[in-house]
Backbone as CSV, one residue per row, in Angstrom:
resi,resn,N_x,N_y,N_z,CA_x,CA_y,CA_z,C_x,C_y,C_z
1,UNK,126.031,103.645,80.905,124.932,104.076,80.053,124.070,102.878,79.653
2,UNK,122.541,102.927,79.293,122.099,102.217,79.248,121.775,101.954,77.657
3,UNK,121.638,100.630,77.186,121.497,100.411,76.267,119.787,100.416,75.430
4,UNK,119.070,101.171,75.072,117.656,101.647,74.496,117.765,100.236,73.882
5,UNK,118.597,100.036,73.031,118.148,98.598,71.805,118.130,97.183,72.745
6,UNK,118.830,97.186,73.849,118.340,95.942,75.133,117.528,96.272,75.470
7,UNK,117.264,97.322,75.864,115.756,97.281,76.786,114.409,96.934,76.233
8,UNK,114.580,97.462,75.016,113.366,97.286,73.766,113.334,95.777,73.720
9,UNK,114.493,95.015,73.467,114.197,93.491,73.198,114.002,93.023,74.469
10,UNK,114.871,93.348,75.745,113.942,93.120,76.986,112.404,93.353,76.976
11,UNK,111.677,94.246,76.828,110.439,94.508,76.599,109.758,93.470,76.068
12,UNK,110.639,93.561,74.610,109.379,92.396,73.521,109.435,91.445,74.388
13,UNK,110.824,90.693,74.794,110.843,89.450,74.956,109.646,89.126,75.714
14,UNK,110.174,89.683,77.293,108.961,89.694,78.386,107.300,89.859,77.759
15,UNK,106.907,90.578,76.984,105.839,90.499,76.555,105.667,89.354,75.772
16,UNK,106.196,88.777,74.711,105.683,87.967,74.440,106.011,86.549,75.118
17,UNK,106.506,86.554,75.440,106.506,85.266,76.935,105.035,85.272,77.527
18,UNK,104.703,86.215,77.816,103.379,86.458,78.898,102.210,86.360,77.642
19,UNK,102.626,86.434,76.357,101.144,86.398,75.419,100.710,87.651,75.346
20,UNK,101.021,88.654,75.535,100.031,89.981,75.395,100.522,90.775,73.774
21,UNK,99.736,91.513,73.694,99.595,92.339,72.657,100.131,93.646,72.466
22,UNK,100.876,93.919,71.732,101.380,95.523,71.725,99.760,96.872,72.519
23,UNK,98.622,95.831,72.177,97.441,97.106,72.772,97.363,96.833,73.810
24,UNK,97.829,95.657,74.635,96.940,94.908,75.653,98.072,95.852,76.274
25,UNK,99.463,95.822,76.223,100.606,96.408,77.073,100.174,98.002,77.349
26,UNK,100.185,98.237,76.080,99.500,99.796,76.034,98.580,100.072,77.330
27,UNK,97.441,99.372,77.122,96.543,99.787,77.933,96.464,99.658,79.194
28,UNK,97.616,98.785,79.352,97.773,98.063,80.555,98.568,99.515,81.563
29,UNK,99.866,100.522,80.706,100.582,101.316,81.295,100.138,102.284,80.630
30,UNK,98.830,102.478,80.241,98.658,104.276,79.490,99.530,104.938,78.578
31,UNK,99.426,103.788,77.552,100.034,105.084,76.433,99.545,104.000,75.064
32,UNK,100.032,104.635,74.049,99.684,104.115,72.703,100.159,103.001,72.765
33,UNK,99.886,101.942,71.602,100.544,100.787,71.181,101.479,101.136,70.242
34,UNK,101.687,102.714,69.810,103.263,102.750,68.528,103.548,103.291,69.683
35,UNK,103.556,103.585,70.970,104.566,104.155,72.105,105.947,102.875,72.696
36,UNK,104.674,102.007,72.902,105.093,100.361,73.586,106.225,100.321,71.983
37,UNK,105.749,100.253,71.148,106.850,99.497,69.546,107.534,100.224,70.115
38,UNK,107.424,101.576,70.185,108.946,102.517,69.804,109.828,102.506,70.915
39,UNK,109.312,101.766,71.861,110.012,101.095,73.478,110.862,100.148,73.083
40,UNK,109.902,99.051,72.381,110.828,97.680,71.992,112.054,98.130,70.578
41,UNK,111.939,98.877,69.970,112.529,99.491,68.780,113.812,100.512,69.141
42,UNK,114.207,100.677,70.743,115.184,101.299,71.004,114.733,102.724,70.872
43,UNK,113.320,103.053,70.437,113.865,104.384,69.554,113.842,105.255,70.805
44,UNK,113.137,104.962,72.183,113.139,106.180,73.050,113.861,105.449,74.095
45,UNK,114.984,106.385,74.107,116.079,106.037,75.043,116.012,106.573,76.444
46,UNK,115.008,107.419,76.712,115.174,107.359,78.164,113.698,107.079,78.813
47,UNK,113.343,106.090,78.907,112.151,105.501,79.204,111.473,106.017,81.064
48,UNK,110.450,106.820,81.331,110.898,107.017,82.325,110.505,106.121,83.701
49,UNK,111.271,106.535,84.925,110.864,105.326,86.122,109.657,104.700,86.087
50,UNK,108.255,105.843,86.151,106.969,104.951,86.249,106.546,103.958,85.264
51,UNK,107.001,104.064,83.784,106.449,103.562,82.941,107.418,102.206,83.051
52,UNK,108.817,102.367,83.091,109.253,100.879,83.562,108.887,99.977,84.636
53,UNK,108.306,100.755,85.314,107.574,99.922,86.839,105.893,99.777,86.371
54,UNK,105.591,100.151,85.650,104.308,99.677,85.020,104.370,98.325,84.085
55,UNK,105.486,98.916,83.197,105.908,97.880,82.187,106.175,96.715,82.708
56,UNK,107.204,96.282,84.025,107.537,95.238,84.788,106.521,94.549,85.544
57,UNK,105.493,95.690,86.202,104.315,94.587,86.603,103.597,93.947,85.726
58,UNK,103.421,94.376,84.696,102.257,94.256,83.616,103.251,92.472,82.627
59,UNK,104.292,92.735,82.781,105.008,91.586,82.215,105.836,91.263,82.769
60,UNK,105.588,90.822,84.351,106.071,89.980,85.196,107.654,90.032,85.387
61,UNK,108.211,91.058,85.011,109.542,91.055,85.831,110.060,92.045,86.387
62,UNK,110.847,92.036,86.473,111.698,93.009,87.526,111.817,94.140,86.891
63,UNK,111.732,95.349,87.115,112.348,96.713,86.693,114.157,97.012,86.571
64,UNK,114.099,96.118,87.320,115.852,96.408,87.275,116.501,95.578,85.966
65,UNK,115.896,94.550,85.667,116.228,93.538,84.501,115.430,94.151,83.260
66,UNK,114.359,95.092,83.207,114.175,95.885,81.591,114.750,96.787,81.870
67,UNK,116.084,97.372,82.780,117.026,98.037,82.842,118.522,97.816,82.358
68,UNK,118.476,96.117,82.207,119.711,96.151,82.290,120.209,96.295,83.389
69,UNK,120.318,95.951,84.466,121.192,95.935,85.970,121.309,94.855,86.455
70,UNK,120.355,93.760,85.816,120.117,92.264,86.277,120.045,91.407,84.842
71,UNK,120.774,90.020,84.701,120.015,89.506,83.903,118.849,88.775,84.134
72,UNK,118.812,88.679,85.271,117.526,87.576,86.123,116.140,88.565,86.037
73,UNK,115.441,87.797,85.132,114.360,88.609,84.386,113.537,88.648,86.212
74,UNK,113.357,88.068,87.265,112.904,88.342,88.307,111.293,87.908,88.516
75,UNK,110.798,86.868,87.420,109.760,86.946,87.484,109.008,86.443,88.560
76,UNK,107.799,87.299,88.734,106.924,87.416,89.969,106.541,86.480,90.624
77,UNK,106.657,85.409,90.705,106.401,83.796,91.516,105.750,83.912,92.970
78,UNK,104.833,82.921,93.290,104.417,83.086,94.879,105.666,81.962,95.462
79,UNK,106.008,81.553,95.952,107.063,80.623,96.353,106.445,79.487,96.492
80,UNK,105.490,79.513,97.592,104.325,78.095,98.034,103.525,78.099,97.585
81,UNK,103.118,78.506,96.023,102.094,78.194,95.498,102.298,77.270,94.410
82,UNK,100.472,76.654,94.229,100.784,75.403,93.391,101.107,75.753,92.111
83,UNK,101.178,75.075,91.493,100.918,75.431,89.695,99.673,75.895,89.478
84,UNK,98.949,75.236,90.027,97.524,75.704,89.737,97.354,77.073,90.012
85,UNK,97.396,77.435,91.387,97.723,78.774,91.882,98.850,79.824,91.015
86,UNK,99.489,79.582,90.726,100.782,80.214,89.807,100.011,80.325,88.213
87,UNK,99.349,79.448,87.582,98.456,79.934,86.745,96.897,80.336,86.799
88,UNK,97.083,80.802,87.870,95.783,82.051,88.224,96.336,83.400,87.766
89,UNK,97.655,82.977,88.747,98.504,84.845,89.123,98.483,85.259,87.578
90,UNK,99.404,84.485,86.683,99.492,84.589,85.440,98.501,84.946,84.858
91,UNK,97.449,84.307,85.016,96.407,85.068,83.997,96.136,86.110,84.555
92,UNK,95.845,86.464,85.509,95.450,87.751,86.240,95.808,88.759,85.790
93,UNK,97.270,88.503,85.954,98.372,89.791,85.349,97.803,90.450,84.177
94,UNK,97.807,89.083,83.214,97.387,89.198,81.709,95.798,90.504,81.426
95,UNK,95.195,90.165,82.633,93.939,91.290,82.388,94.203,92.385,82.465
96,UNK,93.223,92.971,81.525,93.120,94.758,81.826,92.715,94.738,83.273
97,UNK,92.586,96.193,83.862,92.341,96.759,85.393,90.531,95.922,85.239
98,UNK,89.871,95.913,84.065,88.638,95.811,84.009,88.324,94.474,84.614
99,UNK,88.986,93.223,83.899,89.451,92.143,83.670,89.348,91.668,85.096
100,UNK,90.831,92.372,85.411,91.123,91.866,86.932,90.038,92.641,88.037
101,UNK,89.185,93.216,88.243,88.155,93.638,89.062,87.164,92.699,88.894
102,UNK,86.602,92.303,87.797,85.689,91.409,87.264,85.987,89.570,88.060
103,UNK,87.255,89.896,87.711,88.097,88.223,88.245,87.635,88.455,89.612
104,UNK,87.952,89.130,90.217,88.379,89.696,92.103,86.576,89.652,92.325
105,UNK,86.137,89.992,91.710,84.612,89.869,92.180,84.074,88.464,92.139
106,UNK,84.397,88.248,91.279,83.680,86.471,90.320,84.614,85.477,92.118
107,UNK,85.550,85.588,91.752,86.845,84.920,93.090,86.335,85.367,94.176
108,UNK,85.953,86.247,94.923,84.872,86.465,96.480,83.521,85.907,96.021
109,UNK,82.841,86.088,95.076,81.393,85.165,95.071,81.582,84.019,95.392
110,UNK,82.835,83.446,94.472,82.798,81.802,94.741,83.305,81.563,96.057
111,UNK,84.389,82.071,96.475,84.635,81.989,98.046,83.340,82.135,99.224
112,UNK,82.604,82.981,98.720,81.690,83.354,100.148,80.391,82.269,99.539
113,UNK,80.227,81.576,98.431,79.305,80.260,98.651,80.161,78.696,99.020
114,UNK,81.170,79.106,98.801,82.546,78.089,99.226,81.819,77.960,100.992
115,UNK,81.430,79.346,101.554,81.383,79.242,103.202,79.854,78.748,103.627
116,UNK,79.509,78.963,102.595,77.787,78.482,102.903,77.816,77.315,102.808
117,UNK,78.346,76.583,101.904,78.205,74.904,101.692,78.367,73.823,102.845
């Protein structure tokens, strides 16, 4: 059986590692910000598959570790990338869908005058 009051502090933890906001998480997996608390608060014990696989992309770890099945939080790493590169991904994550479209556009402009030069 799984433990609701780990998973909740799994939750916080991972979130606040990454810097985000009880709204920013929210918005990030579609639902309220007292939905996300009452996640980290144990109070809803059966959390379901999509929203933990939302929850895990959105704060960089594994679904199986805000399960409890792993302690290896699993976080998302490129292997051969620099630091520099590794704090792109990171912020990326950190954006809303808005955020990250905006980034992805701004990142091909500069690439395709990158080819003109």
């Amino acid at each position: 059986m799984m433990d609701s009051k780990e998973i909740g502090r799994r939750i916080r933890s991972a979130r606040e590692a990454v810097g985000l906001s009880l709204s920013e998480v929210a918005a990030k997996i579609g639902v309220h910000k007292s939905t996300v608390l009452r996640y980290e608060n144990g109070e809803i014990s059966k959390v379901k598959a999509p929203i933990i696989e939302a929850l895990a992309l959105s704060l960089g770890v594994s679904p199986h570790y805000l399960m409890c099945w792993t302690d290896d939080p699993g976080f998302h790493t490129v292997p051969d990338a620099t630091e520099r590169e590794q704090e792109l991904l990171d912020l990326f994550r950190r954006l809303s869908p808005a955020g990250q479209a905006t980034m992805l556009k701004l990142a091909e402009e500069e690439a395709q005058k990158g080819k003109t030069r």
